[in-house]
N, C-alpha and C positions, 0 to 999 in steps of 0.2 A: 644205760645201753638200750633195755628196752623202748626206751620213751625217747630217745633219736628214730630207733628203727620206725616207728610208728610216726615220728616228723617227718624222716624223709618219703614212709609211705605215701603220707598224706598228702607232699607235696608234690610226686611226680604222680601223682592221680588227678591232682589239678591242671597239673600243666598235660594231662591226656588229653583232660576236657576239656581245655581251651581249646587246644587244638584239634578236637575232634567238630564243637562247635563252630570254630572258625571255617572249618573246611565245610560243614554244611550249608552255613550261612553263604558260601560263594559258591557255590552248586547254585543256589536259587536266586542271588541277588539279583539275576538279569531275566528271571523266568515273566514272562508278559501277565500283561492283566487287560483284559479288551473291555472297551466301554459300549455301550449300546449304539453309540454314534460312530461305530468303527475307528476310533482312537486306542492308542495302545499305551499302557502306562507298565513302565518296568518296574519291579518289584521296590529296589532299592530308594525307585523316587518318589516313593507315598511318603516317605518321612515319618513327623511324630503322628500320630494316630488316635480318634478315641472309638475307644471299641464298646460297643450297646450291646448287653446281656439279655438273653430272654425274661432274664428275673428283676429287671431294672437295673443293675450292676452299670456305673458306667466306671471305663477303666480309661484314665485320661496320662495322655503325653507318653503312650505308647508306640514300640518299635515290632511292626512285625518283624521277626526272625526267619520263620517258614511257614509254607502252606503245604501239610502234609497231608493232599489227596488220597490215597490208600489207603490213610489213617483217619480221614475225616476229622481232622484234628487241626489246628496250628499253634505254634512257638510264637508267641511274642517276648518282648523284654519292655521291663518296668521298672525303672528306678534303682537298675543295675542287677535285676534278677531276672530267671528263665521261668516261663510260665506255659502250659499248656491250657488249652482250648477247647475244645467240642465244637466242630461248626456248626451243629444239628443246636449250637446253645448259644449264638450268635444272632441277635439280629441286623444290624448292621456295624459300618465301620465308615467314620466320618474321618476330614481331615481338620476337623477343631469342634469347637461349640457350637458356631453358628457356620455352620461349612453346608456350600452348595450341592455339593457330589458326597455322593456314599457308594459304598463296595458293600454288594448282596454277596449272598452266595446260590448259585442254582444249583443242589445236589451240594456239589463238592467242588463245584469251578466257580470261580470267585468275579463279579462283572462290576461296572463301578459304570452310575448311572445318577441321572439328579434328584437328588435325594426328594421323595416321595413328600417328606416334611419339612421342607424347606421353606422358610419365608424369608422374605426379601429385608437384607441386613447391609448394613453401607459397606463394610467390611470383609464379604463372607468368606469363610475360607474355601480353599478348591484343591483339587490332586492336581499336580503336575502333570501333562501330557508331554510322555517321552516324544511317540512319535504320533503324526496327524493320521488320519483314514487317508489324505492325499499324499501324504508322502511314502506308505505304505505300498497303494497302489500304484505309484511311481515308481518306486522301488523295486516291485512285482515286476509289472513291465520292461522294465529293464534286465532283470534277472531273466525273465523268459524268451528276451530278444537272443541270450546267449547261450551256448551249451559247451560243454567240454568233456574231454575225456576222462575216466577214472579205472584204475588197478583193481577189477574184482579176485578176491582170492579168499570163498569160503569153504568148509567141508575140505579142504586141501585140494580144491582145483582152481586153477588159476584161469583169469579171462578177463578179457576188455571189451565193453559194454558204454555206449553213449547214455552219461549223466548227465540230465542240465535241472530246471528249477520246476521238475513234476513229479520228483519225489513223495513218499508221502511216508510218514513214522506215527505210527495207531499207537498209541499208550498205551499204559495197565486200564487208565479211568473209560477206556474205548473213544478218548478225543483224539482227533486227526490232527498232526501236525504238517504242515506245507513243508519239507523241504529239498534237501538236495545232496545224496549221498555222496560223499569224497570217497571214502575210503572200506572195506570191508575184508576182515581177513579172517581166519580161526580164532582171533581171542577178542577182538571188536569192531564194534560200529561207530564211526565217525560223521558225520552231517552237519551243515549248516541252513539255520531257517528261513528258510524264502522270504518270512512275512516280518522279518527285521532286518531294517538296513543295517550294513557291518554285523553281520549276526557273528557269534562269537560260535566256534568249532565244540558238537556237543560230542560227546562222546557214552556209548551205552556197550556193555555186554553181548558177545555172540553166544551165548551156551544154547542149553534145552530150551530156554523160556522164551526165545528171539526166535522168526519166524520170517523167512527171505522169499518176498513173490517176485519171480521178475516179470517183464510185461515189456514188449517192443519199443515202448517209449518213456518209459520210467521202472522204479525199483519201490517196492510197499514194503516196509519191515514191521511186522506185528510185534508187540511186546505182551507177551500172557502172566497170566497172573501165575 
């Protein structure tokens, strides 16, 4: 009997983790990664990965999981296991052996730029670019041609305020994010990012730690630590 009750422990603790892991893993699969040439690569489409240790370490046919800025940390997975990181213990992050692009990290925000030690290989490997610097600012442009209206309703006062694409959403890590407030009520924040076409609807906490400027032609939502 005991030794069921400790199977079934076992198991419904994995099945937590799956799906606690899953769920983080799609929190960040679309979170950008900006290149030095104003290209933007979405998380999901770095792929397999080799990641360069400050100690020599190379850890090959790796999947980033997360990039936990707060933590100065990240999750990758290798060879079907979860592993954390130190970025402070990263030197870079290529996309093979003889790959032309590498991902630094400045601080804690991660830039993907042509790898410093690159020589010229018939082959080489390269990150996918989601979206171009031109299509971005296309994108921009377009967004900022329009504006629309949105339901404010924070602190329990209700009101309507013109939102269009001069938003802006200050992080924990103090980066600015470009967007464009949909929605805001007593239990959350809604927005989508200017600086991705089809951006997909973020969604963040209204409590103490959220911080609502408005301003005659846009909305700034600070997020404190």
């Amino acid at each position: 009997m005991q030794l069921q009750l400790q199977t079934r422990f076992l198991t419904a603790f994995m099945l937590l983790l799956c799906f606690y892991s899953g769920a983080q893993s799609a929190s960040q699969e679309n979170m950008p990664i900006s290149w030095d040439n104003g290209n933007v690569t979405i998380m999901k489409d770095l792929g397999q990965v080799w990641i360069y240790t400050r100690k020599g370490q190379v850890i090959k046919k790796a999947r980033i999981w997360e990039i936990q800025k707060e933590r100065f940390s990240i999750t990758y997975e290798c060879e079907g296991s979860l592993h954390d990181l130190l970025i402070a213990n990263i030197e870079k992050i290529t996309a093979g052996m003889s790959s032309k692009d590498a991902l630094y990290f400045e601080g804690n925000i991660p830039r993907i730029r042509t790898d410093e030690y690159y020589y010229m290989a018939l082959n080489p490997s390269v990150f996918k670019v989601s979206y171009t610097a031109e299509q971005l600012k296309q994108a921009s442009a377009n967004t900022s041609s329009a504006s629309s209206t949105s339901t404010i309703q924070a602190g329990g006062n209700a009101g309507t305020v013109s939102s269009g694409a001069n938003d802006t959403i200050q992080r924990y890590d103090g980066s600015l994010v470009p967007a464009r407030v949909t929605l805001i009520n007593p239990a959350e924040i809604k927005y989508t990012r200017t600086d991705i076409p089809n951006s997909p609807v973020y969604t963040i906490a209204n409590n103490s730690q959220t911080e609502i400027k408005r301003y005659p032609s846009h909305i700034k939502i600070i997020m404190k630590n």
